[in-house]
C-alpha positions as CSV (number, residue, x, y, z in Angstrom):
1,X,0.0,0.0,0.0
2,X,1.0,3.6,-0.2
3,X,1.6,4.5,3.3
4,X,3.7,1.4,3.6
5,X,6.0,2.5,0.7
6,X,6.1,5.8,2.5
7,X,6.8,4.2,5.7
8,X,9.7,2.5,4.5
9,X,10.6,4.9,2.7
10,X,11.2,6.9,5.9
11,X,12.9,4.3,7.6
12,X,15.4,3.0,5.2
13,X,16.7,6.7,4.9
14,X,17.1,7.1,8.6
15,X,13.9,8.7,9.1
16,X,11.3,8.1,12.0
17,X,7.8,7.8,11.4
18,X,6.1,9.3,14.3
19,X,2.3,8.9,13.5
20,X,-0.1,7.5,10.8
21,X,-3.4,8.9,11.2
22,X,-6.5,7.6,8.8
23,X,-9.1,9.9,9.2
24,X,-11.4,8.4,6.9
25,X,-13.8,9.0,4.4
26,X,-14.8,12.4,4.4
27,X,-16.5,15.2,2.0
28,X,-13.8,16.9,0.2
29,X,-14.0,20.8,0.2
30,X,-14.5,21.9,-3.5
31,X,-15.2,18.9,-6.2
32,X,-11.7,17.7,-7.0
33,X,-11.6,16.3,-11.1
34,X,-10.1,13.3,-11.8
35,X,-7.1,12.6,-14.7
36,X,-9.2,9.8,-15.9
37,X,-12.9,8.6,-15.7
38,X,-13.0,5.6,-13.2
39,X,-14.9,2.2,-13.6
40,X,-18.6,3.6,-13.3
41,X,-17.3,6.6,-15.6
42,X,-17.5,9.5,-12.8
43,X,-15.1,12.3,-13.6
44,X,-15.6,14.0,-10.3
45,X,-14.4,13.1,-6.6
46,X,-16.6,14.4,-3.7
47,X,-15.7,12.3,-1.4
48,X,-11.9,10.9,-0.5
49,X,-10.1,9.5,2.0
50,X,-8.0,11.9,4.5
51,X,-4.9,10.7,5.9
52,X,-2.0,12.5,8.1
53,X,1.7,11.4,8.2
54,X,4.0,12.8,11.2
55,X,7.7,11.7,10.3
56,X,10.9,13.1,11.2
57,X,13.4,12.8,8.1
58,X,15.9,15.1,6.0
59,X,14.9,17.1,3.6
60,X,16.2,14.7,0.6
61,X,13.8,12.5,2.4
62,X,10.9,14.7,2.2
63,X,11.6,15.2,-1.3
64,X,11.7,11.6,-2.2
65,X,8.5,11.5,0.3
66,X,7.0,14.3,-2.1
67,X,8.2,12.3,-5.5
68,X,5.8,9.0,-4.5
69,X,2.7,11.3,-4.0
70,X,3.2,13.2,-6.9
71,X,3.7,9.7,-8.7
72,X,0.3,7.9,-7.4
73,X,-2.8,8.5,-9.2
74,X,-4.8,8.2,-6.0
75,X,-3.7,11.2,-4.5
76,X,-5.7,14.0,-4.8
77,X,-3.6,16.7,-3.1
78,X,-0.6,16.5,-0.3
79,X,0.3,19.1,1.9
């Protein structure tokens, strides 16, 4: 999964992972559009799944961090 190629990430580049927090399924803010129509051929996301990651890394670390959500199609938007 996602938050376990974070994890490790993290951890193989001497990084700590302090918290994983799922939040769940929640109603996004503003309709978010999607790159590509999904299964049932929706084009909009109204609804998403919230999740918080408290880690303590170097920056290089928080780039590569940065680089795999970028990457994934399932994420919406990271902060």
């Amino acid at each position: 999964s996602l938050m376990k190629e974070i994890s490790l990430k993290i951890v193989q580049n001497g990084g700590i992972v302090r918290s994983i927090q799922n939040h769940g399924i929640r109603q996004l803010p503003h309709r978010f559009k999607a790159k590509y129509a999904d299964r049932e051929g929706n084009r909009y996301y109204e609804k998403g799944r919230f999740v918080s990651v408290f880690y303590d890394a170097n920056p290089n670390v928080m780039r590569q961090v940065e680089g795999i959500l970028n990457l994934n199609e399932e994420v919406l938007r990271n902060t």
